[in-house]
Each structure stands twice: as C-alpha cells, then as structure tokens.
MIBA-279703 format. One record per atom (N, C-alpha, C): atom name; residue in three letters; x, y, z. Coordinates in pm, whole numbers, plus 50000, padded with zeros to 5 digits. Layout:
N
+------+------+-------+-------+-------+
| site | code |     u |     v |     w |
+------+------+-------+-------+-------+
|   CA |  ALA |     X |     Y |     Z |
...
+------+------+-------+-------+-------+
***
This chain:
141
+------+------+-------+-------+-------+
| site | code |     u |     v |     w |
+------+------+-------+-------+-------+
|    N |  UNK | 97635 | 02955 | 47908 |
|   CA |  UNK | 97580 | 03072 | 47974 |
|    C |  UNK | 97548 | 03031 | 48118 |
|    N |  UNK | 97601 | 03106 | 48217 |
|   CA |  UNK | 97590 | 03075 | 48386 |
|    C |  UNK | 97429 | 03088 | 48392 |
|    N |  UNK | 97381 | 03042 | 48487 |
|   CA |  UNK | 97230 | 03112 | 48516 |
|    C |  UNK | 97150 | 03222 | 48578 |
|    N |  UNK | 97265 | 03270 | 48647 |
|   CA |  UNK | 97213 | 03443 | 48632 |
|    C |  UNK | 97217 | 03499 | 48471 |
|    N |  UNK | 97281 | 03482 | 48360 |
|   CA |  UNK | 97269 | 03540 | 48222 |
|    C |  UNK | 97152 | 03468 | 48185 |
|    N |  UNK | 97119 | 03374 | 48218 |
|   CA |  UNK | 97024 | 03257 | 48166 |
|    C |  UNK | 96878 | 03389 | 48225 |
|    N |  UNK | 96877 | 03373 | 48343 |
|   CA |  UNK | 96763 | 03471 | 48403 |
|    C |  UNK | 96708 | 03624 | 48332 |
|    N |  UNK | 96858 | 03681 | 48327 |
|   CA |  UNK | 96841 | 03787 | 48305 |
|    C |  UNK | 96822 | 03786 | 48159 |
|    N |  UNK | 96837 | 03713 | 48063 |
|   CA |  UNK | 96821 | 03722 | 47918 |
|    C |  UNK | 96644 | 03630 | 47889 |
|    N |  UNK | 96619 | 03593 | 48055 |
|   CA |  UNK | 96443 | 03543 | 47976 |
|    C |  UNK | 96423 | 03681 | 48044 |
|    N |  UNK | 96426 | 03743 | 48120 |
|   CA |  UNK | 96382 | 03854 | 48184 |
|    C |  UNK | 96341 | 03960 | 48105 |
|    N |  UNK | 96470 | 03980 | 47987 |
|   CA |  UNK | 96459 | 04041 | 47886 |
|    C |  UNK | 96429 | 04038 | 47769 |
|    N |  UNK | 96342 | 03874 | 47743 |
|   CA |  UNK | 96307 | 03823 | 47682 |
|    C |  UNK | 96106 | 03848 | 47653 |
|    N |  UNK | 96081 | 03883 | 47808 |
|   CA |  UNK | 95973 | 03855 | 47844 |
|    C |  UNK | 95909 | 04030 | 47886 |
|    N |  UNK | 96006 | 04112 | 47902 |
|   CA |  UNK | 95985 | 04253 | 47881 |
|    C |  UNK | 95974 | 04335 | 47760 |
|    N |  UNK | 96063 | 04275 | 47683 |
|   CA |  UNK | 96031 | 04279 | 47505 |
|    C |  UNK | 95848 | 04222 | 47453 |
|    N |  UNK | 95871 | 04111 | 47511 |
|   CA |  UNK | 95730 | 04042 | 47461 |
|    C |  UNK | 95608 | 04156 | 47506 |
|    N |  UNK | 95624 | 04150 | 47634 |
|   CA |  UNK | 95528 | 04276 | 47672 |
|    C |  UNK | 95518 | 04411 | 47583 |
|    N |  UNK | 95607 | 04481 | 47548 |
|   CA |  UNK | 95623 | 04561 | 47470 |
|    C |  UNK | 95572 | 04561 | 47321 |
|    N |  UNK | 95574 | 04458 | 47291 |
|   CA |  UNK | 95549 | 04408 | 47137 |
|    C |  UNK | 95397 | 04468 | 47128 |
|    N |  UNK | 95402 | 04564 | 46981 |
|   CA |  UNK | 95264 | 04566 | 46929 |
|    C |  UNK | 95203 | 04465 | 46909 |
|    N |  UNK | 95104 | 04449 | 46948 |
|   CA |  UNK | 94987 | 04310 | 46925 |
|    C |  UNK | 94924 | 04343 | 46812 |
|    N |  UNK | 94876 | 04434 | 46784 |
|   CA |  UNK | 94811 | 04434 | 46646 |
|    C |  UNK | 94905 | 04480 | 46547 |
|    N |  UNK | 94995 | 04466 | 46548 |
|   CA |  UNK | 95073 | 04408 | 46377 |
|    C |  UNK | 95098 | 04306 | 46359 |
|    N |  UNK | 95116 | 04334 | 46195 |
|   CA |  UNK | 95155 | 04199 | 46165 |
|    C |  UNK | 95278 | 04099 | 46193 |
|    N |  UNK | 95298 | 03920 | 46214 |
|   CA |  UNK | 95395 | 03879 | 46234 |
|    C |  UNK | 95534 | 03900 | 46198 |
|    N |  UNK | 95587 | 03967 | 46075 |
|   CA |  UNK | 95678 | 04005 | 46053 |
|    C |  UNK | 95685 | 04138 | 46109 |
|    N |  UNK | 95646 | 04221 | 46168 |
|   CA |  UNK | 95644 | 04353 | 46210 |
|    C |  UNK | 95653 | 04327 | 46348 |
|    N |  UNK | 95625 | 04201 | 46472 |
|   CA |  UNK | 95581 | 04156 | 46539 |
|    C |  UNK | 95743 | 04103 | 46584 |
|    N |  UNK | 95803 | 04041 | 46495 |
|   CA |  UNK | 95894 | 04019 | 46499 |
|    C |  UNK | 96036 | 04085 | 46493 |
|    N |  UNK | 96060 | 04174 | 46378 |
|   CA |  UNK | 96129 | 04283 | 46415 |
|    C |  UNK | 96151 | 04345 | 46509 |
|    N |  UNK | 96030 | 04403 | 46585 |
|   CA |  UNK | 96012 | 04496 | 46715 |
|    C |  UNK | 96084 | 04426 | 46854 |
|    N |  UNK | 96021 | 04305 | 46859 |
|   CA |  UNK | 96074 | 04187 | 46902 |
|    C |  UNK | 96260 | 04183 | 46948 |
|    N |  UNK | 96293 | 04150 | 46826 |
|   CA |  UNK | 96434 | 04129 | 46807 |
|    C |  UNK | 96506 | 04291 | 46896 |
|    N |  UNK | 96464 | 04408 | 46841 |
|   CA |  UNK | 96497 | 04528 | 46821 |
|    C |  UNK | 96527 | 04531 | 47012 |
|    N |  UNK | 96386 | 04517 | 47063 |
|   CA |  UNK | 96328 | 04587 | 47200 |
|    C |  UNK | 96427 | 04445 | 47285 |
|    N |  UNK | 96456 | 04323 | 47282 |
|   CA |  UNK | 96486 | 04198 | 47313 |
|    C |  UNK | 96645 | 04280 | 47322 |
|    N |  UNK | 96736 | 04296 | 47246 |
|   CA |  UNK | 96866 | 04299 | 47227 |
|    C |  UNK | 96911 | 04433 | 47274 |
|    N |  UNK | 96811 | 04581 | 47292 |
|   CA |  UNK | 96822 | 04632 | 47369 |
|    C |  UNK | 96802 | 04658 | 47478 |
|    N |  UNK | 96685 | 04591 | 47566 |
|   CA |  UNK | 96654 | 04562 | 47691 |
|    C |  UNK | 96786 | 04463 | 47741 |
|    N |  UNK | 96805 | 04385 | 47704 |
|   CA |  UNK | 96978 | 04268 | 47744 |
|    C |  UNK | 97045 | 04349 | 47778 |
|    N |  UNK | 97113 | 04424 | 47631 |
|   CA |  UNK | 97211 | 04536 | 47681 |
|    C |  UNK | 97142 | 04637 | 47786 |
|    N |  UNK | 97114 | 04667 | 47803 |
|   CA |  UNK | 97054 | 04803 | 47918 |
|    C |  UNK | 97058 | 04690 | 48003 |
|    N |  UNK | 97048 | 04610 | 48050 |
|   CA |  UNK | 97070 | 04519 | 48175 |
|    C |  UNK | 97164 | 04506 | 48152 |
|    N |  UNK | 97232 | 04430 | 48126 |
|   CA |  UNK | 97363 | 04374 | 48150 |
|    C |  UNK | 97433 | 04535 | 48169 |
|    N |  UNK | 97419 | 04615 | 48064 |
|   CA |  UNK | 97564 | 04724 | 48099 |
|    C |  UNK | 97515 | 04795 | 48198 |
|    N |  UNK | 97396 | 04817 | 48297 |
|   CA |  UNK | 97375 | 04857 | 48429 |
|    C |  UNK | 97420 | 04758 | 48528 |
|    N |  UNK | 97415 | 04639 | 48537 |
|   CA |  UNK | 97450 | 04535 | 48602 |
|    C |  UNK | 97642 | 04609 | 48595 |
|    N |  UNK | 97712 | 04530 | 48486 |
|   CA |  UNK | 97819 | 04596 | 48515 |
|    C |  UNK | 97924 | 04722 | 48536 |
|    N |  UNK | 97806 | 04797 | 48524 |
|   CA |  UNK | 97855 | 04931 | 48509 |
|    C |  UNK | 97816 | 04980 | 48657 |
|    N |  UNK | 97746 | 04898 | 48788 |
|   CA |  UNK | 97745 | 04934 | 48878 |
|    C |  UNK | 97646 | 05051 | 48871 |
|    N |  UNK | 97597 | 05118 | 48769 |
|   CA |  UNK | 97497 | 05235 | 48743 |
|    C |  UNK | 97411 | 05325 | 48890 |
|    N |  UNK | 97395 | 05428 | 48898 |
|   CA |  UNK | 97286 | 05505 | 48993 |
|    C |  UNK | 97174 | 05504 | 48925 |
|    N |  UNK | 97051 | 05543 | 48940 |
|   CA |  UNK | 96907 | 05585 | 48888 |
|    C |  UNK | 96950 | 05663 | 48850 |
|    N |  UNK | 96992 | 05771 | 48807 |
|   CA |  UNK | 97069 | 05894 | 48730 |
|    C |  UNK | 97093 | 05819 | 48565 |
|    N |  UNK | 97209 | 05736 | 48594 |
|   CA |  UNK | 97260 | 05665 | 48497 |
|    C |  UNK | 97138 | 05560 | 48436 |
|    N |  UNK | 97055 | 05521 | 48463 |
|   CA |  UNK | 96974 | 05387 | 48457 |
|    C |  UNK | 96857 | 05467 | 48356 |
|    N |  UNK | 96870 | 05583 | 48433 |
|   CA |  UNK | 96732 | 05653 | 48374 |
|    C |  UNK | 96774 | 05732 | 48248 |
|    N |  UNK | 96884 | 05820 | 48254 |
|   CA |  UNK | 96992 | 05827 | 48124 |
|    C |  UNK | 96947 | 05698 | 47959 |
|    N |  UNK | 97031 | 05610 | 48063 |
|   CA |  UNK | 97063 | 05469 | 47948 |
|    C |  UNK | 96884 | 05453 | 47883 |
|    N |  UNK | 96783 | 05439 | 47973 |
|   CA |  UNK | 96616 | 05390 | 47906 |
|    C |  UNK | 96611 | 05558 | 47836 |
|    N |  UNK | 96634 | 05628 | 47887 |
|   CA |  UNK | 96586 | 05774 | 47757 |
|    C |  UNK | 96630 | 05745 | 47634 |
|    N |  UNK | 96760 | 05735 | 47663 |
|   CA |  UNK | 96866 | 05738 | 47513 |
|    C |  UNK | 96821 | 05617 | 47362 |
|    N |  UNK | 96733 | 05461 | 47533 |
|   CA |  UNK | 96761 | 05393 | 47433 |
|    C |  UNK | 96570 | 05359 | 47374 |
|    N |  UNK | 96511 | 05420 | 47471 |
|   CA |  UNK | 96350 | 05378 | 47424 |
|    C |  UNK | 96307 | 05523 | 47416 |
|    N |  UNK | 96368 | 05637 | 47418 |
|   CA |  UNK | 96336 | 05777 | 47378 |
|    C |  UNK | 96186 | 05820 | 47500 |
|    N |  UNK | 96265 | 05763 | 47623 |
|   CA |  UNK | 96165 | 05758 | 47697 |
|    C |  UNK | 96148 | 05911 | 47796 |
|    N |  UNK | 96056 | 05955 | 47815 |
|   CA |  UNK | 96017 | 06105 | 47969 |
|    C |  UNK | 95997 | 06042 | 48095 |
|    N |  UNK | 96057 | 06118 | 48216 |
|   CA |  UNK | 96002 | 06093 | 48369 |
|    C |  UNK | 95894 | 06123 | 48328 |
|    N |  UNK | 95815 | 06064 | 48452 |
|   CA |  UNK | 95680 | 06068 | 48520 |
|    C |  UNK | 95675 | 06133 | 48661 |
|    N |  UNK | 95680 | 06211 | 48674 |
|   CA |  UNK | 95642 | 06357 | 48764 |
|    C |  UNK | 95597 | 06268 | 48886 |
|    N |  UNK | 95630 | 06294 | 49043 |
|   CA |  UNK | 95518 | 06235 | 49126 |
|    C |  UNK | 95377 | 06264 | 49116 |
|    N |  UNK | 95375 | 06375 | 49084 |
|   CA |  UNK | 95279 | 06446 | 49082 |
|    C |  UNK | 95142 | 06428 | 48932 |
|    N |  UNK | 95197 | 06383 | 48859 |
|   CA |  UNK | 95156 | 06276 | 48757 |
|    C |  UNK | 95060 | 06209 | 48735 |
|    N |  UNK | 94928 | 06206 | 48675 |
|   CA |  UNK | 94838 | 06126 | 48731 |
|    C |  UNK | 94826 | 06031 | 48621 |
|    N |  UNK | 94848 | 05844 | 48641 |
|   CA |  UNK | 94854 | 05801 | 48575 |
|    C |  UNK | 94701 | 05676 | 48565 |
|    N |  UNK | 94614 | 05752 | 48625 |
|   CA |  UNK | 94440 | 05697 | 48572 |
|    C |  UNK | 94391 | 05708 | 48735 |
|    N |  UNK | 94244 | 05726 | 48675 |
|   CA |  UNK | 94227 | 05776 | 48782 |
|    C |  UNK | 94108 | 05653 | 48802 |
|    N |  UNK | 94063 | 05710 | 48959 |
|   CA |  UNK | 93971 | 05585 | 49038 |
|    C |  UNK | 93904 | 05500 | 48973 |
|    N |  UNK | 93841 | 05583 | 48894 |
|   CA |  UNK | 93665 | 05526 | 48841 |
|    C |  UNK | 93749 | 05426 | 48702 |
|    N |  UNK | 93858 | 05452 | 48666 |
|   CA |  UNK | 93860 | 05366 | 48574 |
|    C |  UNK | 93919 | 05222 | 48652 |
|    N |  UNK | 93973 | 05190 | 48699 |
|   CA |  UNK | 94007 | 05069 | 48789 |
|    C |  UNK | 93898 | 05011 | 48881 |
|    N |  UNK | 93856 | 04898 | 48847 |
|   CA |  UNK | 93754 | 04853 | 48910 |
|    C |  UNK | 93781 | 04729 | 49000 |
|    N |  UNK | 93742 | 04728 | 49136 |
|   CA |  UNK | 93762 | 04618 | 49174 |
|    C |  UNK | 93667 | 04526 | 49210 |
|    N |  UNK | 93638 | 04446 | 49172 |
|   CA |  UNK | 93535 | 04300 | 49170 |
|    C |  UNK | 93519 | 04268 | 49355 |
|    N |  UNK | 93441 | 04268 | 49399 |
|   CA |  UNK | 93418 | 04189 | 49499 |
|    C |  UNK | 93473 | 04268 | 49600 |
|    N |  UNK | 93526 | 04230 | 49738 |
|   CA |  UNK | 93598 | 04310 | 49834 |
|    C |  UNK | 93711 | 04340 | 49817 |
|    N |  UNK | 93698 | 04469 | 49850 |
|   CA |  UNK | 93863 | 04563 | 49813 |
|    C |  UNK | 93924 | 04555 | 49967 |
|    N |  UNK | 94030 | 04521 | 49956 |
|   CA |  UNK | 94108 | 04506 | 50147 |
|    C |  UNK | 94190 | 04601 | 50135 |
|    N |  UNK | 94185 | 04728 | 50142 |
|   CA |  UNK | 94266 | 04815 | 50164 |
|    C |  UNK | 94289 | 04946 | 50046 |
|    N |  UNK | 94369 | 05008 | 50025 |
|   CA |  UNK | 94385 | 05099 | 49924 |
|    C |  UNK | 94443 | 05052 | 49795 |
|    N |  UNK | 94382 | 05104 | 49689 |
|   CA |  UNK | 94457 | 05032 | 49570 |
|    C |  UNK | 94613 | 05096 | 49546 |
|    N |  UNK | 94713 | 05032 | 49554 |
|   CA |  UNK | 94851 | 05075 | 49518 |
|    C |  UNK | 94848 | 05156 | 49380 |
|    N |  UNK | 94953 | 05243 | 49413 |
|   CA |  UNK | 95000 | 05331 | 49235 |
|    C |  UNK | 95041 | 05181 | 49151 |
|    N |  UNK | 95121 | 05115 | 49166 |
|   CA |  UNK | 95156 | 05026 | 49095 |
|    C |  UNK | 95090 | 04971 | 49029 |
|    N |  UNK | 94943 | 04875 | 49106 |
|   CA |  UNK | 94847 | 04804 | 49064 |
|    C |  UNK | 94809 | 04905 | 48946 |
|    N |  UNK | 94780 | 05043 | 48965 |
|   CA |  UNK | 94715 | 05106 | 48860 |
|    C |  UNK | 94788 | 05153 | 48752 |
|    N |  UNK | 94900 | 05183 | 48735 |
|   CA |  UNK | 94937 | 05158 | 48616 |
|    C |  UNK | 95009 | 05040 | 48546 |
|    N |  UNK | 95000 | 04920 | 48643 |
|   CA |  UNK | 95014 | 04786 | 48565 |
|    C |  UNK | 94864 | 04774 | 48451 |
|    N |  UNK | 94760 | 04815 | 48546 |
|   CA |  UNK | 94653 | 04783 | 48463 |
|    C |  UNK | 94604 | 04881 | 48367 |
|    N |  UNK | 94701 | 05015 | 48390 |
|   CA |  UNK | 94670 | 05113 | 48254 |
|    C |  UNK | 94718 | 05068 | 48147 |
|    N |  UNK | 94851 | 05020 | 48165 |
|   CA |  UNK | 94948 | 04968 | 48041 |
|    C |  UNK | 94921 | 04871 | 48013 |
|    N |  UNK | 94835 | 04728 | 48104 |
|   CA |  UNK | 94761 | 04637 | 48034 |
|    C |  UNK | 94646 | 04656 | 47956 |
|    N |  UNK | 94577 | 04742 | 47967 |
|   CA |  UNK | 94423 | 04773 | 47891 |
|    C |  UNK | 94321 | 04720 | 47996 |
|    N |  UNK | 94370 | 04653 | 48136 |
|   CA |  UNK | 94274 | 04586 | 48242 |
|    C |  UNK | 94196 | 04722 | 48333 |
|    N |  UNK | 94059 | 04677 | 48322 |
|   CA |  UNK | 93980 | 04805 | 48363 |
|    C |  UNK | 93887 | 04711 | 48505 |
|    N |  UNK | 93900 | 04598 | 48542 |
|   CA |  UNK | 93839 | 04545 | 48640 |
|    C |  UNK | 93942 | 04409 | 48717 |
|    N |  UNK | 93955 | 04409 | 48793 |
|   CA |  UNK | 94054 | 04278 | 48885 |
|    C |  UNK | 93989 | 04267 | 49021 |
|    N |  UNK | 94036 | 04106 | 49050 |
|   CA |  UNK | 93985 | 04055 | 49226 |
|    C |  UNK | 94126 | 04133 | 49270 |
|    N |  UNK | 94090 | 04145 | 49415 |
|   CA |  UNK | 94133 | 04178 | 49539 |
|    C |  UNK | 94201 | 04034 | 49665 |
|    N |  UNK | 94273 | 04018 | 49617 |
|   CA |  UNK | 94310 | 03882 | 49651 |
|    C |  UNK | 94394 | 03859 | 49793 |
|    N |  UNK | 94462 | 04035 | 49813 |
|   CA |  UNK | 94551 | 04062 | 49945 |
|    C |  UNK | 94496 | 03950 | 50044 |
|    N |  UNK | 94358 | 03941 | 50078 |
|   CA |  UNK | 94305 | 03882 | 50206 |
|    C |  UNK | 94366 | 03731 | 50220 |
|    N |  UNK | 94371 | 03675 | 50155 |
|   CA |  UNK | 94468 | 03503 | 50135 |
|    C |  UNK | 94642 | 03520 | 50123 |
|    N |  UNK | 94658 | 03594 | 50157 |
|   CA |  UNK | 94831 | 03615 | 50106 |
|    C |  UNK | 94861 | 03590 | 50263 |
|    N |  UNK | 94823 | 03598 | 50384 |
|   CA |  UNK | 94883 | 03515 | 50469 |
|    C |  UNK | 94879 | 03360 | 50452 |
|    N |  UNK | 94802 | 03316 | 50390 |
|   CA |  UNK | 94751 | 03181 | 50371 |
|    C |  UNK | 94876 | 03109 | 50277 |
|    N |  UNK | 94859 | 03193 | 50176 |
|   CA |  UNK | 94932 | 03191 | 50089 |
|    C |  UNK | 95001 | 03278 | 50000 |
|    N |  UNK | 95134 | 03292 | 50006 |
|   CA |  UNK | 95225 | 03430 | 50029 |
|    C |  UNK | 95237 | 03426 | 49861 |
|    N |  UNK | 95244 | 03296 | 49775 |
|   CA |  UNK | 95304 | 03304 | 49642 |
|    C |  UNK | 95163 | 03313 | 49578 |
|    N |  UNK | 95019 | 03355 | 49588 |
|   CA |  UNK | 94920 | 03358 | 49525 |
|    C |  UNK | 94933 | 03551 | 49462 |
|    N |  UNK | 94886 | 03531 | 49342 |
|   CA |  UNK | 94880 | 03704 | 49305 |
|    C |  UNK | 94779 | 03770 | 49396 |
|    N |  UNK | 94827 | 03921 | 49416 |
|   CA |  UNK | 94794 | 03970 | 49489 |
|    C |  UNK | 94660 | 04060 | 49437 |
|    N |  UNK | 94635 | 04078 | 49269 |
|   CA |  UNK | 94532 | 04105 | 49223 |
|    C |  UNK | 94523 | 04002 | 49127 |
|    N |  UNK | 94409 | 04011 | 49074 |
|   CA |  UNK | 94358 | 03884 | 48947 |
|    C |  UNK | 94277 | 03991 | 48817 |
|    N |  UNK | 94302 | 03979 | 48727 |
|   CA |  UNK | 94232 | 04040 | 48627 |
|    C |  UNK | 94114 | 03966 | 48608 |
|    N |  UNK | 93992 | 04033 | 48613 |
|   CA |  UNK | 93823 | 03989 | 48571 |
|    C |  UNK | 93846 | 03890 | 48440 |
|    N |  UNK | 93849 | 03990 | 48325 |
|   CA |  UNK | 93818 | 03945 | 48212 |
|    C |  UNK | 93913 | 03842 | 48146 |
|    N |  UNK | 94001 | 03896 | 48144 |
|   CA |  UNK | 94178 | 03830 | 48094 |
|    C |  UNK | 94254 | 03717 | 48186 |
|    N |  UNK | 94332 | 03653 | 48150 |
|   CA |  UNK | 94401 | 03529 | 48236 |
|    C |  UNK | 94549 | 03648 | 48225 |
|    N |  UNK | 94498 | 03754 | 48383 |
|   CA |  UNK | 94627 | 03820 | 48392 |
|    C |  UNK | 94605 | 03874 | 48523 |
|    N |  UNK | 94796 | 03836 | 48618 |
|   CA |  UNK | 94780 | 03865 | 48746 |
|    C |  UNK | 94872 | 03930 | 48797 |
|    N |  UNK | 94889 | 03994 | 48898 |
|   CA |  UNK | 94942 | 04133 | 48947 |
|    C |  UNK | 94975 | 04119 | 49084 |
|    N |  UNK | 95125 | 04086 | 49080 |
|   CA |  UNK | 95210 | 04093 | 49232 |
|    C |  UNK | 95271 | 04202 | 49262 |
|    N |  UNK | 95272 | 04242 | 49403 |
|   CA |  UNK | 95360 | 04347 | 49444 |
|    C |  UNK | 95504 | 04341 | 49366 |
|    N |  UNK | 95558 | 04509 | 49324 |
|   CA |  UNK | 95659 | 04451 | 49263 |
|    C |  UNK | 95784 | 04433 | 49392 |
|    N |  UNK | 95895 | 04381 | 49354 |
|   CA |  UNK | 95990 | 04335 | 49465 |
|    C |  UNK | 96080 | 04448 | 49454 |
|    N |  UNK | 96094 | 04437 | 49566 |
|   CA |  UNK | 96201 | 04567 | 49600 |
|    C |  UNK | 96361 | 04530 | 49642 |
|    N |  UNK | 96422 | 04637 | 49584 |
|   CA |  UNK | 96570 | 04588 | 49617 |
|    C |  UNK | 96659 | 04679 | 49676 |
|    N |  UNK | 96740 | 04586 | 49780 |
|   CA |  UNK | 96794 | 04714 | 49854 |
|    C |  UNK | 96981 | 04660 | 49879 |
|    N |  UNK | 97057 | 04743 | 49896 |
|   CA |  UNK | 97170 | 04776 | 49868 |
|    C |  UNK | 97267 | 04759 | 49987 |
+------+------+-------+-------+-------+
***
C-alpha cells in the first residue's frame, strides 16, 4: 500500500472511531466499527477517484450514512452553552462549536493568543477532557 492509501485508510480509520457508539457493548462496538471504517474508505477513495463536486460528495454521505444538509441558517448550539475558560481572543468560530456539540464538550481554553509563538499548538483545549480543537484545513483547487 503507497502512503497516500496508508493516510487515507488511518484517516478513515479514525473517523469511524469517532463515530462509534461509546456506550455499547464491545461486540456492538465493533461491528459499527467495521461497518462505518469500510464505508468511510470507500466514500474516500471513490471521491478521490471519481474527481467528485460537493453535489456528488454530498449525494455519496446521504446515500451512504442516510445523512440531511444543515441549512446556513441552522443553528447548531447556541452561546451560553460553549464556555470559554479564561481569555477569549476573538469570536468563537461555527466550527469550534459544533466540534464541541458533537463532542459533548461544554467548556475549552482559548489558546489563539500563542499560535504566533507556536503555529502547531491547538487552537482550543477542552477543560474537562484530554481533547483539542484546530482550525479545520482548507483546500483549494
């Protein structure tokens, strides 16, 4: 396996994991696993070679996780539930907030202020949990 397949199969390795019910049991844990793992691969790989639009991309995740858009207009949690610890440097991103809806994280540091210092440090920190939150990367064509 070259190491772009190598990447893209922990990639999809590690988006499955996320996905995985936590409160079932290990054999149930595992199934889901396998299931969400071998279809996340495929949905990468056949967008990768299929050259795909967001049309097509968004198509392929409906069909295959029986998934709905999210409206701009959409509100996916609001202020008071996101808490930020200590000094906030700026506005909290949409992103940050529904990384931390879909984590269950209801408090994080504000860490932007050191990212000239140091560019590879997370850009939020979760309070309670050993969990951290980078801008996501953007890709352009």
């Amino acid at each position: 396996m070259d190491k772009d397949r190598q990447i893209i199969t922990q990639v999809a390795a590690k988006i499955a994991a996320d996905l995985v019910d936590k409160n079932a049991n290990t054999n149930e844990k595992l199934g889901e696993f396998a299931t969400l793992f071998t279809n996340i691969k495929d949905m990468i790989f056949d967008v990768i070679t299929a050259d795909a639009d967001n049309a097509q991309i968004f198509e392929l995740a409906k069909q295959t996780f029986n998934a709905t858009a999210v409206g701009a207009g959409d509100t996916v949690n609001t202020p008071d539930t996101l808490q930020i610890v200590g000094t906030q440097h700026g506005e909290i991103p949409e992103w940050l907030i529904k990384a931390c809806k879909r984590d269950g994280i209801t408090r994080v540091y504000d860490n932007r202020d050191g990212l000239s210092i140091n560019p590879k440090r997370p850009w939020f920190k979760a309070v309670d949990v050993d969990k951290a939150y980078w801008a996501p990367k953007t890709r352009t064509r």
